[in-house]
C-alpha positions in Angstrom: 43.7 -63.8 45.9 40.0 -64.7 45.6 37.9 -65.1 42.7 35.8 -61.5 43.4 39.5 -59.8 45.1 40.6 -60.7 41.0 37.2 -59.8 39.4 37.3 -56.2 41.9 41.1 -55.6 40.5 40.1 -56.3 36.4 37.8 -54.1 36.9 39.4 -51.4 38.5 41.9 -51.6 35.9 39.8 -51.7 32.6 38.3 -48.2 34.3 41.8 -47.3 35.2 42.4 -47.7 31.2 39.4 -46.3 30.0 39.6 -42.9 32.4 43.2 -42.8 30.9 42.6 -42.9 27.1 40.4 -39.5 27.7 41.6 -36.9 26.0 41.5 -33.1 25.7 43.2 -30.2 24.5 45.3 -28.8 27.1 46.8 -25.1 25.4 47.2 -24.5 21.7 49.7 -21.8 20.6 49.3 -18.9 17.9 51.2 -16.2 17.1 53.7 -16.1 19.7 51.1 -16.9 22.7 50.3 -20.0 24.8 46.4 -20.0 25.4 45.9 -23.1 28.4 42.0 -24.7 28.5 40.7 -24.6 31.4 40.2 -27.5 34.4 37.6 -30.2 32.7 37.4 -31.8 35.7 36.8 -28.8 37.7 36.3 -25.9 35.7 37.2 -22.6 37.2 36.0 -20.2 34.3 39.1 -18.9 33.2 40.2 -16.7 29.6 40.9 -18.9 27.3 39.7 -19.3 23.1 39.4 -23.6 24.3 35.8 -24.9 24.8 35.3 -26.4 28.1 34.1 -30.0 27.7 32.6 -31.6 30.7 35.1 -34.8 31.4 37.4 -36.4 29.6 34.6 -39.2 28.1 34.6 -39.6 23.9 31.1 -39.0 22.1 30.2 -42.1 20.3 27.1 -41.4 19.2 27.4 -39.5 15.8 23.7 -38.3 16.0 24.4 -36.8 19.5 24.9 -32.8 19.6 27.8 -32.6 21.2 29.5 -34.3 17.9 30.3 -30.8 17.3 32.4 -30.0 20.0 32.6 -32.4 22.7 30.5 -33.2 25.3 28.6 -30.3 26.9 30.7 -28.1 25.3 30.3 -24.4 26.6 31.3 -21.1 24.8 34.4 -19.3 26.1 35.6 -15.9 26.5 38.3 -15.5 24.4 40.1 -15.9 20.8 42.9 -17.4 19.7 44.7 -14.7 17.2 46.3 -16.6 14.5 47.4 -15.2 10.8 46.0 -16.5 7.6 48.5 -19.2 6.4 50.2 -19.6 10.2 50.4 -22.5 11.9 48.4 -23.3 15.4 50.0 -25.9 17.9 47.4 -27.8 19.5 48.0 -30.2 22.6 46.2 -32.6 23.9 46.4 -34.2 27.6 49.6 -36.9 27.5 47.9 -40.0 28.9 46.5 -41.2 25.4 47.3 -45.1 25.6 46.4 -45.7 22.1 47.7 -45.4 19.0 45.1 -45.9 16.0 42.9 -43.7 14.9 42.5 -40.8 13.2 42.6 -36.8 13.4 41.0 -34.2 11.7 40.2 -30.8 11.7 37.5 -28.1 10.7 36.8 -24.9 10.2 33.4 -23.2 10.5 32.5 -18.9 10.6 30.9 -18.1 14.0 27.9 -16.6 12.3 29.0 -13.0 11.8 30.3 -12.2 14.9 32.8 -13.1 17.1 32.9 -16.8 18.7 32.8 -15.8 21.9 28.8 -14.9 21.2 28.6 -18.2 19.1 26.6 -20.9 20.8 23.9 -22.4 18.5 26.4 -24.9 16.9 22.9 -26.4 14.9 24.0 -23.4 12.2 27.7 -24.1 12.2 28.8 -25.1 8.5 31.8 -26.4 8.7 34.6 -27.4 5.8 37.4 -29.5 6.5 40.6 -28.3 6.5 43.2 -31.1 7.6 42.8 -35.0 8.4 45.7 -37.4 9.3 45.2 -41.4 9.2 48.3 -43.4 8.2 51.7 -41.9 7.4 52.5 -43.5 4.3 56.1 -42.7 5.0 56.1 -45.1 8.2 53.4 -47.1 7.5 52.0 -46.2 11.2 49.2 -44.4 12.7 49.9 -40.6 13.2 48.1 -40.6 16.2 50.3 -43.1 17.5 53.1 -41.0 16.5 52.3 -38.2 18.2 50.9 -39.7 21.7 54.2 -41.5 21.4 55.8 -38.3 22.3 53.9 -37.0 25.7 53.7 -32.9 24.8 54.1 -33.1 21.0 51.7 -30.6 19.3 49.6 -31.7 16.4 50.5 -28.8 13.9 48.0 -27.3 12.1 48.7 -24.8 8.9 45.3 -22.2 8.6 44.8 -21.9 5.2 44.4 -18.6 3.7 41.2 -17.4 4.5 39.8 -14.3 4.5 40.2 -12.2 7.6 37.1 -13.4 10.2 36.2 -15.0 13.6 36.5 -19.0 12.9 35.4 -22.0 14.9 37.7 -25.0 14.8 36.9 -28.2 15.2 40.0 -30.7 16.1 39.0 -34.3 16.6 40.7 -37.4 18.2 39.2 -40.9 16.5 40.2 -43.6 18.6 39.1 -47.0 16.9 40.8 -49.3 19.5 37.5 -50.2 20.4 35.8 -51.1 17.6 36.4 -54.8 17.5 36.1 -55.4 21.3 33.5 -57.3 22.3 30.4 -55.3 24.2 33.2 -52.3 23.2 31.9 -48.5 22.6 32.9 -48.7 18.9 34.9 -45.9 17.1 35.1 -43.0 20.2 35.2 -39.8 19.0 37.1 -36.5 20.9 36.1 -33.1 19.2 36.8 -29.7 20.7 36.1 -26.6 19.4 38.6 -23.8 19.9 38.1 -20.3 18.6 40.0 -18.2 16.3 40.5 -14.9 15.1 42.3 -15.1 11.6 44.0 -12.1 10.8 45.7 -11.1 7.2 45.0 -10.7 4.1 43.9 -14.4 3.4 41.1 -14.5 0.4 39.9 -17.7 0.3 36.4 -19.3 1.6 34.8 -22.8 1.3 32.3 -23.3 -1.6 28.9 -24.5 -0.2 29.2 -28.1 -1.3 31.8 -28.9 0.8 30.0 -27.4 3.7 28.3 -29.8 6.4 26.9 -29.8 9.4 27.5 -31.7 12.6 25.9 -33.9 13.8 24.9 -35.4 10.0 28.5 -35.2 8.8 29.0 -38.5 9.9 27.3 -42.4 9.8 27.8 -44.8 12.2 28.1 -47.1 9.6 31.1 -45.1 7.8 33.9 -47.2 7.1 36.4 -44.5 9.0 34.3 -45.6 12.3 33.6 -48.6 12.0 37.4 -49.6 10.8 39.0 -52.7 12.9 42.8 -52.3 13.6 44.3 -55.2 13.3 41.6 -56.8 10.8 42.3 -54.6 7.9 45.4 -53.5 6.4 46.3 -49.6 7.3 46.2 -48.7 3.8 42.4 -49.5 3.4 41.3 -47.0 6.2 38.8 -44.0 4.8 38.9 -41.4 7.6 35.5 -40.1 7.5 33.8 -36.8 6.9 35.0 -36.8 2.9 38.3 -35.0 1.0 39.4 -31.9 2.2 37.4 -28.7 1.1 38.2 -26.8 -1.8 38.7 -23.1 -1.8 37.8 -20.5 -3.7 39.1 -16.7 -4.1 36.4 -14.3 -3.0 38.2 -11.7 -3.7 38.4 -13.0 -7.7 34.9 -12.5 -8.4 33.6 -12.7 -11.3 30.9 -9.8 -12.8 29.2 -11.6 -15.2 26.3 -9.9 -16.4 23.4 -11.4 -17.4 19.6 -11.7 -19.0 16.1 -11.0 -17.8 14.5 -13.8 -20.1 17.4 -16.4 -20.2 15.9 -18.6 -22.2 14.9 -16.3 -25.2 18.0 -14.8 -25.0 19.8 -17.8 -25.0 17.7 -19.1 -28.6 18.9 -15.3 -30.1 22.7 -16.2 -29.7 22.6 -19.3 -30.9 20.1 -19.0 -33.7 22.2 -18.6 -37.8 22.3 -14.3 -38.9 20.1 -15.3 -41.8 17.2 -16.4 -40.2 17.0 -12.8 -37.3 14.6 -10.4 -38.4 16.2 -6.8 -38.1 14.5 -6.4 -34.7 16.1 -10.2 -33.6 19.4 -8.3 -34.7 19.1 -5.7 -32.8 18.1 -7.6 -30.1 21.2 -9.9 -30.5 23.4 -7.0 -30.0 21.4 -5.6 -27.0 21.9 -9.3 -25.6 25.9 -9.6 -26.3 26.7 -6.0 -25.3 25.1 -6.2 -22.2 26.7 -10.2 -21.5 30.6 -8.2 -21.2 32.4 -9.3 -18.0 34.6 -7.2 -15.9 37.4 -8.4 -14.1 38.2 -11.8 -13.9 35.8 -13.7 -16.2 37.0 -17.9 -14.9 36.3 -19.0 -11.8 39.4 -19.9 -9.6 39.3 -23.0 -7.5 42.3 -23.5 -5.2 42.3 -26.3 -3.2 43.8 -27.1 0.6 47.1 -28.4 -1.5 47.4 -25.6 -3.5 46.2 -27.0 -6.8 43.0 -25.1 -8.5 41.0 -26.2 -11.0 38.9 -23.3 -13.1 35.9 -25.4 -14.3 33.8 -24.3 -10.8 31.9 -21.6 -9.5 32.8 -19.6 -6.3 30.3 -19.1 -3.8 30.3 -16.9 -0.8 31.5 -19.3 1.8 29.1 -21.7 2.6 26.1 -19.6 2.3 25.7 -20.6 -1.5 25.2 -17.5 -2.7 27.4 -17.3 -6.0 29.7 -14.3 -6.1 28.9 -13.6 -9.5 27.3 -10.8 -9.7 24.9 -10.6 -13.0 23.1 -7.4 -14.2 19.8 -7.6 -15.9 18.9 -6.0 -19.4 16.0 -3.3 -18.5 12.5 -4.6 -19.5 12.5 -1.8 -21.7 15.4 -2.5 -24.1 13.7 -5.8 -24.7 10.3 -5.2 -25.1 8.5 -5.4 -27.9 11.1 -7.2 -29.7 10.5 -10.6 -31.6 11.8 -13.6 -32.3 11.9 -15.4 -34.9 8.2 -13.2 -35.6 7.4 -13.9 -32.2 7.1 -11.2 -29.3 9.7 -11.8 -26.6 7.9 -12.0 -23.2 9.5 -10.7 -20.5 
């Protein structure tokens, strides 16, 4: 064999690899049904809740748009119906040569509508809701463990969320490539698939733990930029941050509140002997009208379960706080003083 015959037959080969270690989701299963993705090789249009990508290539450019949801990714027809707390199975294609990496997946609300109408993925706010790196149990890559097994699903509970029309994002990290010379670096394989969460779930993200994609990731985060081989398993960081924490919306809290917060707030804290009667009166106006109904804490329950009560919930990832605060009238505050000082409101 000559020289170029060789040089022709390496080449062939390393594309022969590289066309191979493309992945995509192939079906996921919900609720009884099988939904297949369509032909990304040569798309015929058909029903399905899976986002067509355009090839099987990664995204490795983390500033690129089509971070989001793979390359060229086009809106589908359907939705994948799935209960609040059920499990999705989602498979990817078999040939998947490599074995370290990570996976992870998120969650974002199609805007208000169903996500068959959602297509400007520059609004999506998405929250985190799985990630899988290294099973501490084997000590190995659960990527490798899965692609070990052509067919096996990657399993994904839905947490309890409130009844809506939800984007997912599941992702493929392949980091084989990140210590080859003149190699692509971490490639990344996200497709969106969209859901129709059913129930009586009654949890949403709080807006901190929203992001957006592209931003959500650096190039320079140590989850991409991670060498196999280099580094010990345990020191890998899958990127993106922890999982998102939920709050009830249903467990709102209706505070009510001041119109001049920080007078009022010098009136409850100020001794009974120095208040004039009017200050007095005043005070009472202020604590009568500070009651809470309902559920006074705020309820934080996390992806695992645990909740923590010290945080506020917010309506998804708007921001918006769900406490709801009622304003003393102008009038019942008017004219009053502090401290032989008028109040201004």
């Amino acid at each position: 064999m000559t020289f170029t015959s060789r040089a022709t037959l390496i080449s062939f080969l390393l594309l022969a690899s590289r066309v191979a270690a493309h992945g995509y989701v192939e079906w996921v299963f919900a609720n009884g049904r099988n939904y297949t993705g369509d032909n990304v090789d040569d798309p015929q249009g058909i029903p399905t809740p899976i986002r067509t990508v355009s090839g099987r290539g990664p995204v490795t450019d983390v500033t690129s748009q089509y971070i989001a949801c793979g390359n060229q990714a086009k809106v589908v027809s359907e939705e994948a119906l799935v209960d609040a707390g059920g499990t999705i199975e989602i498979r990817w294609s078999p040939s998947w040569p490599h074995n370290a990496g990570s996976m992870t997946a998120w969650m974002a609300e199609c805007g208000g509508s169903d996500c068959t109408k959602f297509d400007d993925l520059s609004q999506a706010q998405w929250f985190k809701v799985d990630e899988k790196g290294v099973d501490q149990a084997t000590g190995q890559w659960y990527l490798g463990e899965i692609f070990q097994h052509p067919g096996m699903p990657y399993n994904l509970t839905i947490p309890n969320l409130k009844a809506g029309h939800y984007l997912l994002r599941h992702e493929l990290i392949n980091l084989a490539l990140v210590a080859t010379p003149g190699g692509s670096g971490a490639e990344l394989y996200p497709q969106g698939i969209q859901l129709s969460v059913q129930g009586s779930g009654n949890l949403v993200p709080q807006s901190s733990d929203c992001v957006h994609f592209p931003r959500a990731y650096k190039a320079t985060d140590p989850g991409l930029t991670f060498a196999p081989g280099d580094q010990p398993k345990s020191q890998y960081q899958i990127p993106g941050g922890p999982l998102a924490k939920l709050v009830a919306a249903s467990g709102q809290s209706s505070e009510t509140g001041t119109t001049n917060a920080a007078s009022l707030t010098a009136l409850s804290t100020a001794s009974p002997s120095t208040l004039t009667d009017d200050d007095k009166q005043t005070s009472t106006i202020t604590s009568n009208s500070t009651t809470t109904t309902g559920d006074s804490s705020s309820t934080q329950t996390s992806i695992d379960g645990s909740t923590d009560a010290t945080s506020q919930p917010t309506d998804g990832c708007s921001g918006k706080s769900t406490k709801k605060r009622r304003g003393v009238a102008l009038s019942e505050i008017r004219g009053r003083t502090l401290r032989g000082r008028h109040v201004r409101v």
